[in-house]
C-alpha positions as CSV (number, residue, x, y, z in Angstrom):
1,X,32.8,-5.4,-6.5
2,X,30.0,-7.5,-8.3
3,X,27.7,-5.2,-10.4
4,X,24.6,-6.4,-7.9
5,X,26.4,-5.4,-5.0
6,X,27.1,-2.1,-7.1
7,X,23.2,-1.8,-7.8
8,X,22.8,-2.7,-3.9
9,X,25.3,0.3,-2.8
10,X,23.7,2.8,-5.0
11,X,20.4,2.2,-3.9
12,X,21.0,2.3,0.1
13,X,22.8,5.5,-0.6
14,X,20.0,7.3,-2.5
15,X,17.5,5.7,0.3
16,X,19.7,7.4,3.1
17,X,19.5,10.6,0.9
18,X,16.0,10.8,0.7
19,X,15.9,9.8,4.6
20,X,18.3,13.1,5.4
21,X,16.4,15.3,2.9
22,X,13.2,15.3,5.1
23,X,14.8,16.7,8.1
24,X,17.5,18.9,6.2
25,X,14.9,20.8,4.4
26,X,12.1,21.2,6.9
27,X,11.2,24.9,7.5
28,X,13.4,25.8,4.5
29,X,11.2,24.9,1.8
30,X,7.3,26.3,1.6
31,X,5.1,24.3,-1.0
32,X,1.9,26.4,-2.2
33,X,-1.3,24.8,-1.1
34,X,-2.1,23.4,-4.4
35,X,1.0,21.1,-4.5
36,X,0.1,19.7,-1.2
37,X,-3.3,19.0,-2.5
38,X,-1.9,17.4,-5.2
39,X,1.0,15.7,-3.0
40,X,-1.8,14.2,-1.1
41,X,-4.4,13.4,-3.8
42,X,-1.5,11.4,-5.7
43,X,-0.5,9.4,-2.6
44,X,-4.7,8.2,-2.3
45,X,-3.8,7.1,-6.1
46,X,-0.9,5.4,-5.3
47,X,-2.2,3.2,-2.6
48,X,-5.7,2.8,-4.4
49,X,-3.9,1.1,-7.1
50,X,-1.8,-0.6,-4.8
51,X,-5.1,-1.7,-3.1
52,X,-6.3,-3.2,-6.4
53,X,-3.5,-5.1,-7.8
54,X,-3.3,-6.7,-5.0
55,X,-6.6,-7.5,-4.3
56,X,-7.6,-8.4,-8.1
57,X,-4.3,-10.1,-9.3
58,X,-2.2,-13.0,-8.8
59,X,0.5,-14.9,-10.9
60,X,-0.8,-12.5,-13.9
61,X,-4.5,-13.6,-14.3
62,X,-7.9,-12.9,-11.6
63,X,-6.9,-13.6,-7.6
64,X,-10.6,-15.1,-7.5
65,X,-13.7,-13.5,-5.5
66,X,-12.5,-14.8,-2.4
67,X,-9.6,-12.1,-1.8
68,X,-11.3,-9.2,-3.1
69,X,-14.4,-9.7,-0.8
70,X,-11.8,-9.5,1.9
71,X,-10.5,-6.6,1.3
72,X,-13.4,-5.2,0.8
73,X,-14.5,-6.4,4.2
74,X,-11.2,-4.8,5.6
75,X,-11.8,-1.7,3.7
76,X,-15.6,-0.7,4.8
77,X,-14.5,-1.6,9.1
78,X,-11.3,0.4,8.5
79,X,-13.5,3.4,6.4
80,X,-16.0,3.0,9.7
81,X,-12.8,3.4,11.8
82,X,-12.4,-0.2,13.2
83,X,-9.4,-0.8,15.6
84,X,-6.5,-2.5,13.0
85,X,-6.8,-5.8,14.3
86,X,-10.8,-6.3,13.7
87,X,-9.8,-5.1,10.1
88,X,-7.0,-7.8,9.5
89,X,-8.7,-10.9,11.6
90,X,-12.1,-9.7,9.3
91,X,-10.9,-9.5,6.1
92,X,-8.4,-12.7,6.3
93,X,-11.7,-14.3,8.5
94,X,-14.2,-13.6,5.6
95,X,-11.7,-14.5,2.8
96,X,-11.5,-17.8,4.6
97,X,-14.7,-18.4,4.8
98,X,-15.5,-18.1,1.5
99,X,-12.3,-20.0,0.0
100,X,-13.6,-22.9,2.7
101,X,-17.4,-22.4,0.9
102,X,-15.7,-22.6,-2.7
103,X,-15.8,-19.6,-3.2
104,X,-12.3,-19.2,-5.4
Protein backbone atom coordinates (compact mmCIF):
# COMPACT_ATOMS: atom_id res chain seq x y z
CA UNK A 1 0.00 0.00 0.00
CA UNK A 2 1.21 3.45 -1.36
CA UNK A 3 1.50 6.03 1.48
CA UNK A 4 -1.54 8.18 -0.45
CA UNK A 5 -3.69 5.40 -0.43
CA UNK A 6 -2.54 5.10 3.37
CA UNK A 7 -3.51 8.93 3.83
CA UNK A 8 -6.81 8.08 1.78
CA UNK A 9 -7.78 4.94 4.23
CA UNK A 10 -7.20 6.94 7.28
CA UNK A 11 -9.15 9.66 6.41
CA UNK A 12 -12.50 7.69 5.20
CA UNK A 13 -12.16 5.90 8.40
CA UNK A 14 -12.00 8.96 10.73
CA UNK A 15 -14.98 10.53 8.34
CA UNK A 16 -17.19 7.30 9.05
CA UNK A 17 -16.23 7.88 12.76
CA UNK A 18 -17.41 11.11 13.06
CA UNK A 19 -20.55 10.00 10.83
CA UNK A 20 -21.42 7.06 13.69
CA UNK A 21 -20.50 9.43 16.55
CA UNK A 22 -23.64 11.71 15.91
CA UNK A 23 -26.14 8.95 16.21
CA UNK A 24 -24.16 6.82 18.91
CA UNK A 25 -24.01 9.65 21.28
CA UNK A 26 -27.46 11.31 20.89
CA UNK A 27 -29.39 11.53 24.18
CA UNK A 28 -26.27 10.40 26.00
CA UNK A 29 -24.31 13.50 26.00
CA UNK A 30 -26.04 17.04 27.42
CA UNK A 31 -23.95 20.21 26.32
CA UNK A 32 -24.76 23.34 28.70
CA UNK A 33 -26.47 26.19 26.85
CA UNK A 34 -23.42 28.23 26.57
CA UNK A 35 -21.45 25.66 24.50
CA UNK A 36 -24.34 25.52 22.11
CA UNK A 37 -24.15 29.20 21.84
CA UNK A 38 -20.76 29.08 21.20
CA UNK A 39 -21.13 25.79 18.91
CA UNK A 40 -23.45 27.90 16.84
CA UNK A 41 -21.76 31.32 16.92
CA UNK A 42 -18.38 29.62 15.68
CA UNK A 43 -20.17 27.79 12.82
CA UNK A 44 -21.58 31.70 11.59
CA UNK A 45 -17.65 32.32 11.76
CA UNK A 46 -16.69 29.59 9.92
CA UNK A 47 -18.94 30.10 6.97
CA UNK A 48 -18.51 34.05 7.10
CA UNK A 49 -15.01 33.51 6.39
CA UNK A 50 -15.66 30.96 4.04
CA UNK A 51 -18.04 33.61 2.43
CA UNK A 52 -15.23 36.03 2.11
CA UNK A 53 -12.37 34.10 0.76
CA UNK A 54 -14.24 33.11 -1.67
CA UNK A 55 -15.83 36.04 -2.68
CA UNK A 56 -12.60 38.47 -2.30
CA UNK A 57 -9.84 36.02 -3.54
CA UNK A 58 -8.57 34.19 -6.39
CA UNK A 59 -5.18 32.64 -7.53
CA UNK A 60 -3.73 34.69 -4.27
CA UNK A 61 -4.46 38.33 -5.22
CA UNK A 62 -8.25 40.45 -5.39
CA UNK A 63 -11.16 38.25 -7.32
CA UNK A 64 -12.17 41.79 -8.83
CA UNK A 65 -15.56 43.83 -7.94
CA UNK A 66 -17.50 41.74 -10.16
CA UNK A 67 -17.70 38.56 -7.84
CA UNK A 68 -18.09 40.23 -4.60
CA UNK A 69 -21.12 42.33 -5.82
CA UNK A 70 -22.56 38.97 -6.57
CA UNK A 71 -22.45 37.62 -3.57
CA UNK A 72 -23.51 40.38 -2.11
CA UNK A 73 -26.58 40.31 -4.36
CA UNK A 74 -27.01 36.58 -3.24
CA UNK A 75 -26.58 37.42 0.26
CA UNK A 76 -29.17 40.44 0.89
CA UNK A 77 -32.25 38.02 -1.39
CA UNK A 78 -31.22 34.98 0.67
CA UNK A 79 -31.07 37.41 4.21
CA UNK A 80 -34.72 38.66 2.77
CA UNK A 81 -35.60 34.96 2.45
CA UNK A 82 -35.58 34.51 -1.45
CA UNK A 83 -36.37 30.94 -2.77
CA UNK A 84 -32.57 29.37 -3.51
CA UNK A 85 -32.80 29.57 -7.03
CA UNK A 86 -33.61 33.51 -7.30
CA UNK A 87 -30.43 33.78 -5.00
CA UNK A 88 -28.02 31.71 -7.39
CA UNK A 89 -29.56 32.94 -10.98
CA UNK A 90 -29.14 36.78 -9.14
CA UNK A 91 -25.92 36.67 -7.94
CA UNK A 92 -24.23 34.67 -11.03
CA UNK A 93 -26.92 37.18 -13.22
CA UNK A 94 -25.51 40.41 -11.62
CA UNK A 95 -21.82 39.21 -11.52
CA UNK A 96 -22.35 38.75 -15.30
CA UNK A 97 -23.58 41.78 -15.94
CA UNK A 98 -21.04 43.57 -14.54
CA UNK A 99 -17.94 41.43 -15.87
CA UNK A 100 -19.97 41.97 -19.50
CA UNK A 101 -19.88 46.13 -18.39
CA UNK A 102 -16.05 45.75 -17.43
CA UNK A 103 -16.50 45.75 -14.47
CA UNK A 104 -13.43 43.17 -13.35
Amino acid sequence: MTGTAAVILVLAVGTYAFRLVGPALHGRVVLPDRVRELLAAGAVVLLVALLATGALAEGGGFAGWARPAGVLVGGVLAWRGAPFPVVVLAAAGSAALLRALGVA
